[in-house]
C-alpha positions in Angstrom: 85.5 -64.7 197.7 81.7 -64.2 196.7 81.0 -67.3 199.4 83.1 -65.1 202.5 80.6 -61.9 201.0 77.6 -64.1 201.4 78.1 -65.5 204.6 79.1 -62.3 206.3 76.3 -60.1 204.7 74.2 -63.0 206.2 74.8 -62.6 209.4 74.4 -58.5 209.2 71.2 -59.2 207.7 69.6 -61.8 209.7 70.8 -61.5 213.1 72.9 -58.9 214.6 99.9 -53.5 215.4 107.0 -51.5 217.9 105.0 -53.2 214.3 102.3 -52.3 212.2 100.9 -53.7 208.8 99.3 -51.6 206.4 96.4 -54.0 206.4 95.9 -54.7 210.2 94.2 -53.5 213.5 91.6 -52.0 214.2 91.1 -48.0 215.6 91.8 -48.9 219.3 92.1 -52.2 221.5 88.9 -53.7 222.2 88.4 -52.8 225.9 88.1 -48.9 224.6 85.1 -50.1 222.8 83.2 -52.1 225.3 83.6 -50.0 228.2 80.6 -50.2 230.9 79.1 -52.3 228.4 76.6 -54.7 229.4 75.3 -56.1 226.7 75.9 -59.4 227.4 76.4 -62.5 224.9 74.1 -60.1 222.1 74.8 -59.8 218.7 77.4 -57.2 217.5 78.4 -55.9 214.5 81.3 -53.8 213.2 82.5 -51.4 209.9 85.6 -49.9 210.0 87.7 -47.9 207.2 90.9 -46.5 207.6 93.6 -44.3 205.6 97.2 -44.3 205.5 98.9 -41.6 203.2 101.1 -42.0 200.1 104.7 -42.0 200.7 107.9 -43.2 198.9 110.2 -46.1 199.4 112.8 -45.2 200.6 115.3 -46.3 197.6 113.1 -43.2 195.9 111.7 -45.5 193.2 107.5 -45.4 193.5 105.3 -44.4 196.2 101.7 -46.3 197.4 98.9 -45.2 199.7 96.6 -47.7 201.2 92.8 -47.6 202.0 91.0 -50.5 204.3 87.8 -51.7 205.0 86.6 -54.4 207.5 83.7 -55.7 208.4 82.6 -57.7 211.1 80.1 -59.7 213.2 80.0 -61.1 216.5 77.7 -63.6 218.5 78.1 -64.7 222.0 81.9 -65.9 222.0 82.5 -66.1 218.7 83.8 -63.6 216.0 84.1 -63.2 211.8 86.0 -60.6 210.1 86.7 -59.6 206.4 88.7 -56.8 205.5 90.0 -55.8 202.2 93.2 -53.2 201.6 93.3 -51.4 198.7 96.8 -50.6 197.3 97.2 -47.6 195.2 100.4 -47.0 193.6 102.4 -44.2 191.9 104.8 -44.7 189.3 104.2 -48.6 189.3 107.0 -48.9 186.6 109.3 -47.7 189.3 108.9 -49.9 191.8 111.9 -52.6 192.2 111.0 -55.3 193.4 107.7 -55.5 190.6 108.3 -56.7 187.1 107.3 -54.3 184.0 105.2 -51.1 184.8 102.4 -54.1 186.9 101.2 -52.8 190.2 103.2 -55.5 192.3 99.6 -56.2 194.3 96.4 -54.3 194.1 94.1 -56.0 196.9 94.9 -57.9 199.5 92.0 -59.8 201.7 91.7 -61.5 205.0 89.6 -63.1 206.9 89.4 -64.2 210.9 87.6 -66.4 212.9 88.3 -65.8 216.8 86.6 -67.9 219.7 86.9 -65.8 222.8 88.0 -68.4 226.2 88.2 -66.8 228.8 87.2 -62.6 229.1 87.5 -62.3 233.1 87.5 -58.9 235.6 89.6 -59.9 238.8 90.0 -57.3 241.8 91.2 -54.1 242.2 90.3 -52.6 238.4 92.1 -55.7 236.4 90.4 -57.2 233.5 92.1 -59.5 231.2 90.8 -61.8 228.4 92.0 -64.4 225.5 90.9 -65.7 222.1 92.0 -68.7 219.7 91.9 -67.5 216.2 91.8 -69.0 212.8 93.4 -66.9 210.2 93.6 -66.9 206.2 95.6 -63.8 204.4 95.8 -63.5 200.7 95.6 -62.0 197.1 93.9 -64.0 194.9 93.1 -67.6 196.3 91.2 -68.6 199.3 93.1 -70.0 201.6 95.6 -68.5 201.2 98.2 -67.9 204.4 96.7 -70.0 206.7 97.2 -69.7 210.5 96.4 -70.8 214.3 96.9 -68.9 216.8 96.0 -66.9 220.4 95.1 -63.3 220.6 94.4 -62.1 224.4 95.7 -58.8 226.5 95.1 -57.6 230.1 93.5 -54.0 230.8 94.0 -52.0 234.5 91.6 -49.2 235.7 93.6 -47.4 237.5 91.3 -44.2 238.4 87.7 -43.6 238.3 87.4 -43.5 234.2 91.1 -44.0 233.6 91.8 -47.8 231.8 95.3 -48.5 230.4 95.6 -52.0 228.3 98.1 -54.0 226.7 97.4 -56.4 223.9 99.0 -59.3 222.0 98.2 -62.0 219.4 100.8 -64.7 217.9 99.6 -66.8 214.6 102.0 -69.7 214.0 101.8 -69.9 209.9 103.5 -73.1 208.6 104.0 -71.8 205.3 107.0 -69.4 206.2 110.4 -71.2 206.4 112.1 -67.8 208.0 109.8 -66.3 210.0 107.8 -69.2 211.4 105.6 -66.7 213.3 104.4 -64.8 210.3 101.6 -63.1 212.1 102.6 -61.0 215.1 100.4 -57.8 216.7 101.0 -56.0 219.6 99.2 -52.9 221.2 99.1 -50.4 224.4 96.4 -48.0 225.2 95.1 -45.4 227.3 91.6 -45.2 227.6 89.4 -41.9 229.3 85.4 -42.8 230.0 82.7 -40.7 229.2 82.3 -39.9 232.5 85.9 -39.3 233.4 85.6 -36.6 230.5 82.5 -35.4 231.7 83.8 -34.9 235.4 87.0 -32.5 233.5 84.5 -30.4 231.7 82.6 -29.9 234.9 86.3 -29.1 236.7 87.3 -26.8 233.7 83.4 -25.1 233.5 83.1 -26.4 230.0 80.2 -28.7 230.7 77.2 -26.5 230.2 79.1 -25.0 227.2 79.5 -29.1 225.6 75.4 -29.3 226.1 74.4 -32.8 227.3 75.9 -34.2 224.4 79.1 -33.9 226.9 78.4 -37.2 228.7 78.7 -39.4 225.6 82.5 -38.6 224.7 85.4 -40.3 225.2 88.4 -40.4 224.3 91.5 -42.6 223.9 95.1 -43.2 222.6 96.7 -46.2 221.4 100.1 -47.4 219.7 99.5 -50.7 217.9 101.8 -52.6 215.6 102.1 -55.9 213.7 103.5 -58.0 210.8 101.1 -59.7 208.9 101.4 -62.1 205.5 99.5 -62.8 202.8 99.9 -65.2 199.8 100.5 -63.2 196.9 98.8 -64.6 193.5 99.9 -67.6 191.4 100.6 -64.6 188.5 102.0 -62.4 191.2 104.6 -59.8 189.4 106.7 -60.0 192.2 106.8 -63.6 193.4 104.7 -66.0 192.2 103.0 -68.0 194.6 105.1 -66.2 197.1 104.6 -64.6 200.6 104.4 -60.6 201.2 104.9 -59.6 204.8 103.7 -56.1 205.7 105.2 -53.7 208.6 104.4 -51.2 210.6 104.4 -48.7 213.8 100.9 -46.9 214.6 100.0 -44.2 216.7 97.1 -42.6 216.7 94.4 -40.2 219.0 90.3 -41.6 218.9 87.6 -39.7 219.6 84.9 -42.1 220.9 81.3 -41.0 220.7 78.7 -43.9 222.2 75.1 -42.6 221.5 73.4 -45.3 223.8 74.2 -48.9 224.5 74.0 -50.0 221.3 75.9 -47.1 219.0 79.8 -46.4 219.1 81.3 -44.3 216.6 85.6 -44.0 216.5 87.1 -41.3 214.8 90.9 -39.9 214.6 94.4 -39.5 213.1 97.2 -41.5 212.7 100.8 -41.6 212.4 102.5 -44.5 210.7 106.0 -45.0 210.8 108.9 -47.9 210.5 107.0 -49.7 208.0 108.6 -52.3 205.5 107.3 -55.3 202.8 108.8 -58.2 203.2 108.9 -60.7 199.9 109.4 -64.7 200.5 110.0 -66.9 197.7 107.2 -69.9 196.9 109.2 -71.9 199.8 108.8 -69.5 202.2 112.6 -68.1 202.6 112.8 -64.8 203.0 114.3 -63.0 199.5 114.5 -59.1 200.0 113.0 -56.2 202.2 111.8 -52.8 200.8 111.2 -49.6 203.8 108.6 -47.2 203.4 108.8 -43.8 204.7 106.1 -42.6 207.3 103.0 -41.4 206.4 99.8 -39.8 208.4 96.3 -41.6 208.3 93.3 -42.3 209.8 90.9 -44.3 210.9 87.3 -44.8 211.8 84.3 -47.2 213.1 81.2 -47.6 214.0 79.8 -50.5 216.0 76.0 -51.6 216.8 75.2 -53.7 219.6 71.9 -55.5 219.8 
């Protein structure tokens, strides 16, 4: 891990998920981010945390809340991720599927490499783009879950400051006997510019109220999801050298604030909601499958572009 730490602090130094898992996506779909962004083939960089609240499994036996970092760094078409999610449990020694009173996992880590191949705008407001990505998911030992894949979506502007995107990405992980695609995210979005908002103000007489901070706002919506695995630890109380697949549904409301061309900050809530951990065996096979109730979160970023 120390060698993943190096690398990325590196390059922040020198140059510039109808599923959901507790440990994936970020605030909003890309396009919200990038909007009227012209920054070209520059250096970007990315730190994100997010929240989601304690709640129980549903058999009533232990509860666990989850808090995620990420950080990230991109450079022309290329991008390099690591996130860690914390896992902090209640009542440990009631959880079923764990041996003993053990936390069944504590931290789970994963890192991405994405090559973007095509990121195109056709006529009449479309926009749609696509990535190959490199993925490794796990809780003790690099690699881990390893896993190829395409990540891509489409995005339609269809008024003046109005954007509405869908996105998608499939990783084909070899490791799962089951559920061969072990890695599966899906999201929708509707996205409102800064000067879409600015222009409602103005309608609503609220402009001059706002102050000329007004025109940096906007503002967006998003349901995401995804089930993502990791390799749990040779030691792992719960399977040794086993897989853990995490799901969830996510909805949340972003504020997006973009100072100038090079400052974005995200904030908003989140709702979380038909979540489940999956445990496979060393072989892959799927073995049980434990619900969580839903839980409200949250989620923030902030993203420099040079």
């Amino acid at each position: 891990m120390r060698y993943i730490l190096a690398i990325l602090l590196c390059l922040f130094v020198c140059v510039r998920p109808v599923f959901g898992a507790d440990a994936v996506m970020s605030p909003a779909p890309e396009f919200l981010l990038t909007e009227d962004d012209d920054g070209g083939d520059g250096l970007r960089l990315d730190a994100e945390a997010s929240y989601v609240g304690e709640a129980d499994f549903t058999n009533g036996l232990g509860s666990v809340s989850v808090l995620r970092t990420t950080l990230a760094a991109e450079y022309s078409m290329f991008r390099l991720s690591y996130g860690l999610s914390r896992f902090i449990w209640e009542d440990k020694g009631q959880v079923r599927f764990a041996r003993g009173d053990k936390a069944p996992w504590e931290n789970l880590h994963d890192v991405t490499l994405q090559a973007r191949v095509l990121d195109n705008s056709l006529g009449g407001g479309w926009r749609y783009w696509l990535s190959g990505e490199l993925s490794s998911s796990f809780e003790a030992d690099f690699p881990g879950a390893v896993g190829a894949g395409l990540d891509g979506g489409v995005a339609y502007e269809f008024l003046d400051g109005w954007m509405i995107g869908f996105t998608g990405k499939t990783i084909l992980l070899s490791a799962l006997r089951d559920d061969l695609l072990g890695d599966i995210e899906v999201g929708v979005a509707l996205a409102v510019s800064q000067k879409a908002v600015r222009r409602a103000l103005k309608s609503l007489g609220l402009a001059r109220m706002m102050g000329d901070g007004s025109e940096k706002i906007g503002f967006s919506v998003a349901f995401s999801g995804a089930d993502k695995t990791y390799r749990l630890a040779p030691d792992s109380p719960v399977r040794r050298n086993g897989y853990l697949g995490l799901v969830r549904s996510k909805v949340g409301a972003y504020l997006n604030y973009r100072n100038d061309e090079h400052l974005t900050f995200t904030i908003g809530p989140e709702y979380n909601y038909a979540r489940k951990y999956k445990l496979y065996d060393s072989s892959g096979a799927l073995s049980s499958s434990h619900r969580l109730d839903d839980a409200f979160g949250g989620s923030c970023r902030l993203m420099w572009a040079f």
